[in-house]
The first five atom37 places (N, CA, C, CB, O) and aatype in JSON, in Angstrom:
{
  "aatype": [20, 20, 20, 20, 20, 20, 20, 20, 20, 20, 20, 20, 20, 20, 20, 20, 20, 20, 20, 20, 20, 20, 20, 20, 20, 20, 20, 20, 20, 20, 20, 20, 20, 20, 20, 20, 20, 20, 20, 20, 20, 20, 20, 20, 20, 20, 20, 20, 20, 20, 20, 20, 20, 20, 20, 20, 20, 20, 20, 20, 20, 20, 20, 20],
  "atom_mask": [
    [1, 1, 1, 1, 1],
    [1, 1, 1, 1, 1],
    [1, 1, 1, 1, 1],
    [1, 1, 1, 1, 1],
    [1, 1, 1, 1, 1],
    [1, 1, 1, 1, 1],
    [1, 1, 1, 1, 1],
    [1, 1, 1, 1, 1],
    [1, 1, 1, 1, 1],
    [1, 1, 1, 1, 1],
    [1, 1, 1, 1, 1],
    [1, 1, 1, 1, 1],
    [1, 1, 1, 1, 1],
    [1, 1, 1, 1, 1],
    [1, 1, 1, 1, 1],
    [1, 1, 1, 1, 1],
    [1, 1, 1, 1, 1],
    [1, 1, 1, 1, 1],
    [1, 1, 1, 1, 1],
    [1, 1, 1, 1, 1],
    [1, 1, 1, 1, 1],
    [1, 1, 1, 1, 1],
    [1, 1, 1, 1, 1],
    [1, 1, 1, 1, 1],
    [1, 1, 1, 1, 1],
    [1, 1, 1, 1, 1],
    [1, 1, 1, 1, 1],
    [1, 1, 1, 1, 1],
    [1, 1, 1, 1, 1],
    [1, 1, 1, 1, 1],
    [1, 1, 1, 1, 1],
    [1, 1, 1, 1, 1],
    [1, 1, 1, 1, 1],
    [1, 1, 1, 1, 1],
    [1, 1, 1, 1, 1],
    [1, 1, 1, 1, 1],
    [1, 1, 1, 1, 1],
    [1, 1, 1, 1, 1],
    [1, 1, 1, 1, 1],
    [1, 1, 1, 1, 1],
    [1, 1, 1, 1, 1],
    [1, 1, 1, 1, 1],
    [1, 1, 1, 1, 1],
    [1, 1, 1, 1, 1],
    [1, 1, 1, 1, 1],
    [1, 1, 1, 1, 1],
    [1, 1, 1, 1, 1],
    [1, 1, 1, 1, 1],
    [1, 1, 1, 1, 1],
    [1, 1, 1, 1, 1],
    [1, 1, 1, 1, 1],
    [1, 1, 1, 1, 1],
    [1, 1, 1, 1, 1],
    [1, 1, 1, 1, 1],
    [1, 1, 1, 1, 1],
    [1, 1, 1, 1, 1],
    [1, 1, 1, 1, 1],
    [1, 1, 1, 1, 1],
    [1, 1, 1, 1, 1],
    [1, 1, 1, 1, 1],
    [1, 1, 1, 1, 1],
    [1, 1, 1, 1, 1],
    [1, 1, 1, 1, 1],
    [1, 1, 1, 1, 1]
  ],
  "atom_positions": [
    [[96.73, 111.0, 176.37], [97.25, 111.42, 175.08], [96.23, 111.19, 173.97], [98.54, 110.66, 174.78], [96.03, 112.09, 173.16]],
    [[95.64, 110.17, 173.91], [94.81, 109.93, 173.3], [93.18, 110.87, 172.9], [94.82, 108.9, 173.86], [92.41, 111.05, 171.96]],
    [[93.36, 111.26, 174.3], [91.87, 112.32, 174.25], [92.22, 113.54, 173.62], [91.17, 112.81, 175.84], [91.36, 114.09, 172.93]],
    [[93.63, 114.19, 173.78], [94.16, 114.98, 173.24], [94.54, 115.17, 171.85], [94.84, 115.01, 173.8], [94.75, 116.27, 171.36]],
    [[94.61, 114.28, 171.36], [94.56, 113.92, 169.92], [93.24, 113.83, 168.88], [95.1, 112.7, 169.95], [93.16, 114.04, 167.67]],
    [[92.23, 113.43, 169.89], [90.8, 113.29, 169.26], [90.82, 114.59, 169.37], [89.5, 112.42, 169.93], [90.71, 115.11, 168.26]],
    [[90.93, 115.52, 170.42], [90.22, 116.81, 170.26], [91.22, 117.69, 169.24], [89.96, 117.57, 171.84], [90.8, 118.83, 169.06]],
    [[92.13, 117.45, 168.75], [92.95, 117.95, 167.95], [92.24, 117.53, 166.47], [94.43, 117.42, 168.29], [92.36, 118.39, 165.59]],
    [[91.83, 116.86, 166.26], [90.92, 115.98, 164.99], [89.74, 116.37, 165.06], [90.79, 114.37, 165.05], [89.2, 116.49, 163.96]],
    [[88.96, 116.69, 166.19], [87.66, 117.64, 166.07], [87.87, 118.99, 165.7], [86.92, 117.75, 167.33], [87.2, 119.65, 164.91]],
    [[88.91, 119.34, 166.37], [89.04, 121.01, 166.11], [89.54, 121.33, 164.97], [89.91, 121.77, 167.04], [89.32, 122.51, 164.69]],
    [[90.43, 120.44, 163.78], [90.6, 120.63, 162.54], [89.43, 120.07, 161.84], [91.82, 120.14, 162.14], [89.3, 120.46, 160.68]],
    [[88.5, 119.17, 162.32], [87.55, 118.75, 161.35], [86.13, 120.29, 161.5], [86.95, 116.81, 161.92], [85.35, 120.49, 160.57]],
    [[86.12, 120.95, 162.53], [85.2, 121.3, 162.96], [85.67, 123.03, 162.06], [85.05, 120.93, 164.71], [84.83, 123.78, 161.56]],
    [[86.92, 123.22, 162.07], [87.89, 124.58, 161.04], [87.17, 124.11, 159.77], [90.12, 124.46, 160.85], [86.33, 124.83, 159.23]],
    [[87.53, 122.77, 159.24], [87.21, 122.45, 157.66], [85.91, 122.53, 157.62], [87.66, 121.05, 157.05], [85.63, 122.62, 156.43]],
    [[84.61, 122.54, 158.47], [83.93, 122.45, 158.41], [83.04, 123.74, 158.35], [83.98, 121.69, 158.97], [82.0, 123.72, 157.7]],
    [[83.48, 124.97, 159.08], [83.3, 126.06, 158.88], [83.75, 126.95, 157.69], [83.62, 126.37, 159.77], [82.97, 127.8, 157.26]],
    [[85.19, 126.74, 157.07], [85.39, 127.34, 155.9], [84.88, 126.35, 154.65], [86.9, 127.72, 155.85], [85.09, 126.62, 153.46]],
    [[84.26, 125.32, 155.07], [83.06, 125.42, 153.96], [81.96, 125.62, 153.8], [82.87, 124.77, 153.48], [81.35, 125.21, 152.81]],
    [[81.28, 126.47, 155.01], [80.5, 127.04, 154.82], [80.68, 128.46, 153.98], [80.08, 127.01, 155.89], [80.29, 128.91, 152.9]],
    [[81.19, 128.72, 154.66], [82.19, 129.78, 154.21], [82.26, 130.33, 152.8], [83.44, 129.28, 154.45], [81.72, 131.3, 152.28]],
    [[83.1, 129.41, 152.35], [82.9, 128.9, 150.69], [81.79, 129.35, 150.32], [82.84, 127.34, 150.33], [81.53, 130.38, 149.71]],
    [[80.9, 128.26, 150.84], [79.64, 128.23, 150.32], [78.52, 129.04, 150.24], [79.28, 127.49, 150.68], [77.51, 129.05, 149.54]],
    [[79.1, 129.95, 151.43], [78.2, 131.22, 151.42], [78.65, 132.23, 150.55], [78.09, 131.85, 152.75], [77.79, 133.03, 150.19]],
    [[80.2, 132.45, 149.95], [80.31, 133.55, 149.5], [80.21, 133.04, 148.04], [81.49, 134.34, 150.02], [80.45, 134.0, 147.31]],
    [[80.0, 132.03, 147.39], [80.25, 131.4, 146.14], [78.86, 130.9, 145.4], [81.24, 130.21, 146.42], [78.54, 130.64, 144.23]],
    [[78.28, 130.89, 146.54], [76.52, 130.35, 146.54], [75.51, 131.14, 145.47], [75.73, 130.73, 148.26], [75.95, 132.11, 144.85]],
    [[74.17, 130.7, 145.28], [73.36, 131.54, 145.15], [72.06, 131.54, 145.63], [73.36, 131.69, 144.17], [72.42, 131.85, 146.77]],
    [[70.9, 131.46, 145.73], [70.04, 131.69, 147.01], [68.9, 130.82, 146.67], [69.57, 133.32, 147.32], [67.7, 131.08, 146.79]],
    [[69.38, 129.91, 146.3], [68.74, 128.37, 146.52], [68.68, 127.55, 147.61], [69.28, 127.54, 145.8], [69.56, 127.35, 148.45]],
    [[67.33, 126.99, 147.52], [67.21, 126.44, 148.91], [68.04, 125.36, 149.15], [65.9, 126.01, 149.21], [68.58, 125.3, 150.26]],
    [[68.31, 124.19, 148.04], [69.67, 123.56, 148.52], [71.02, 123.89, 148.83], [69.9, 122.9, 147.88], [71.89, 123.08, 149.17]],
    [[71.2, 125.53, 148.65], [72.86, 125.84, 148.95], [72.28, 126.64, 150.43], [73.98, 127.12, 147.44], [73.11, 126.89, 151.3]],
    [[71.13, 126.92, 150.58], [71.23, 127.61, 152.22], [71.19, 126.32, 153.34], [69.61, 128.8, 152.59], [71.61, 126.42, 154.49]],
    [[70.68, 125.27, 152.86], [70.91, 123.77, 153.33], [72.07, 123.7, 154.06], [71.04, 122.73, 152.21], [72.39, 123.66, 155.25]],
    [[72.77, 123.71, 152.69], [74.43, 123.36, 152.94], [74.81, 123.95, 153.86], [75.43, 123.68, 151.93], [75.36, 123.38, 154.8]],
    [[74.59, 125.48, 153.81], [75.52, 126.45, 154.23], [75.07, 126.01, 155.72], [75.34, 128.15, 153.66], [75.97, 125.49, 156.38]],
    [[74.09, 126.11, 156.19], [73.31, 125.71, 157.78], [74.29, 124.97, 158.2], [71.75, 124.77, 157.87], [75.35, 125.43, 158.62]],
    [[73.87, 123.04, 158.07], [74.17, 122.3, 158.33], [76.35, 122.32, 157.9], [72.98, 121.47, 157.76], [77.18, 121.68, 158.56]],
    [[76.53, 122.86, 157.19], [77.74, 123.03, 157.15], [78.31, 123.54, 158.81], [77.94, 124.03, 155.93], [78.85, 122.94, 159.74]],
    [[77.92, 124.7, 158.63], [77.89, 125.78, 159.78], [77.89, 124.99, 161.11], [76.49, 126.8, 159.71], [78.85, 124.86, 161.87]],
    [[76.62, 124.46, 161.27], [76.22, 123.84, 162.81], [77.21, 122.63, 162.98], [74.44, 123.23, 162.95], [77.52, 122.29, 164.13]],
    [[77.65, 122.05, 162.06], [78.48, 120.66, 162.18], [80.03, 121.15, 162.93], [78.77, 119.86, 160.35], [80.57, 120.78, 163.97]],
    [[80.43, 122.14, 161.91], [81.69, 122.54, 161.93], [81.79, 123.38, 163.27], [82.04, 123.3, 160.62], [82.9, 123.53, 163.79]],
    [[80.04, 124.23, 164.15], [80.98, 124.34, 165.05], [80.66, 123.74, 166.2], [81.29, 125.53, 165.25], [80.85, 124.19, 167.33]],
    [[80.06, 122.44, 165.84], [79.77, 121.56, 167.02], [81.07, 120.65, 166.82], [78.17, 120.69, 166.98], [81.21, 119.95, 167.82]],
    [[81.9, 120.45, 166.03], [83.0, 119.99, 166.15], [84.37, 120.55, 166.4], [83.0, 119.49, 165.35], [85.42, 119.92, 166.34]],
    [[84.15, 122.23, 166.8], [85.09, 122.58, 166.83], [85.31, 122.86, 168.26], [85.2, 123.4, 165.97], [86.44, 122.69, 168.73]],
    [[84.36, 123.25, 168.96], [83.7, 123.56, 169.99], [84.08, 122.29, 170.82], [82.2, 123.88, 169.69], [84.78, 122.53, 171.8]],
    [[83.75, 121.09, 170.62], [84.05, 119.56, 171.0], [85.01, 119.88, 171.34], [84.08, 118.37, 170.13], [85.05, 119.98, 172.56]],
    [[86.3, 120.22, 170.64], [87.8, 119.74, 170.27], [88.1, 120.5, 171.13], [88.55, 119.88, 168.85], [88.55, 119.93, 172.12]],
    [[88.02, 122.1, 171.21], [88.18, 122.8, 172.03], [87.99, 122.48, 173.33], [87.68, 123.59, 171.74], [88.92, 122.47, 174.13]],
    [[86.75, 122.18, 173.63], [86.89, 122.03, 175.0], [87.24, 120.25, 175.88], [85.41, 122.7, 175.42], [86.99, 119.81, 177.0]],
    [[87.76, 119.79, 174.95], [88.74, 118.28, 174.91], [90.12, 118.56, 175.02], [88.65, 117.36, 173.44], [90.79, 117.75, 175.66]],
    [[90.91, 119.98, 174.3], [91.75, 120.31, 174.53], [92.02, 120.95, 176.16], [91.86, 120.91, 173.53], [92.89, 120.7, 176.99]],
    [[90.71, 121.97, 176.18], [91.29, 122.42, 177.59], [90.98, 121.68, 178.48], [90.95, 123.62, 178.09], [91.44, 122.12, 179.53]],
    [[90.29, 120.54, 178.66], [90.27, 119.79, 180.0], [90.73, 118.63, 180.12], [89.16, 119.62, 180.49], [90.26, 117.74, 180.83]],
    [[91.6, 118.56, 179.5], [92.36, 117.36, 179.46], [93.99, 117.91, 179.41], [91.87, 116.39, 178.09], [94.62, 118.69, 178.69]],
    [[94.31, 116.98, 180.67], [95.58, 117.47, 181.29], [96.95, 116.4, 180.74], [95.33, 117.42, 183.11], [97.02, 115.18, 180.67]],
    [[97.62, 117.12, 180.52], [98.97, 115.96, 179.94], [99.56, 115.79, 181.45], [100.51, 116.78, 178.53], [99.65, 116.58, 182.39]],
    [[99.99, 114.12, 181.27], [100.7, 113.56, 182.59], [101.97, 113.44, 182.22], [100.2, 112.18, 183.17], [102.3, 112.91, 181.16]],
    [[103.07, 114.09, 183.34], [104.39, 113.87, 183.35], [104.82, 112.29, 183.39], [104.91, 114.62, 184.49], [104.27, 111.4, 184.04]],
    [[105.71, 112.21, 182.69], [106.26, 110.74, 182.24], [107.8, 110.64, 182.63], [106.09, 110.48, 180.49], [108.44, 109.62, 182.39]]
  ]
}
């Protein structure tokens, strides 16, 4: 249950993490500290979403 829950917390941290890139790309202007952001926004959000995801599918709930 527990692993299932972390990957539920990656995969919403890894969503928030992409729509602020998001944001940031459509709100931005073409400075090298907002293409920063937007990158590292990007790569975080979908290395955490990606995590969660695949924490969700391989992890099996046990009948109780």
């Amino acid at each position: 249950m527990e692993k299932r829950m972390f990957g539920i917390i990656l995969t919403i941290l890894g969503i928030v993490g992409l729509i602020l890139a998001a944001v940031n790309f459509l709100n931005g202007g073409g400075g090298a500290y907002n293409i920063k952001t937007i990158i590292i926004y990007a790569i975080l959000g979908a290395v955490f979403f990606f995590a969660g995801i695949g924490l969700l599918r391989n992890t099996r709930d046990k009948a109780t």
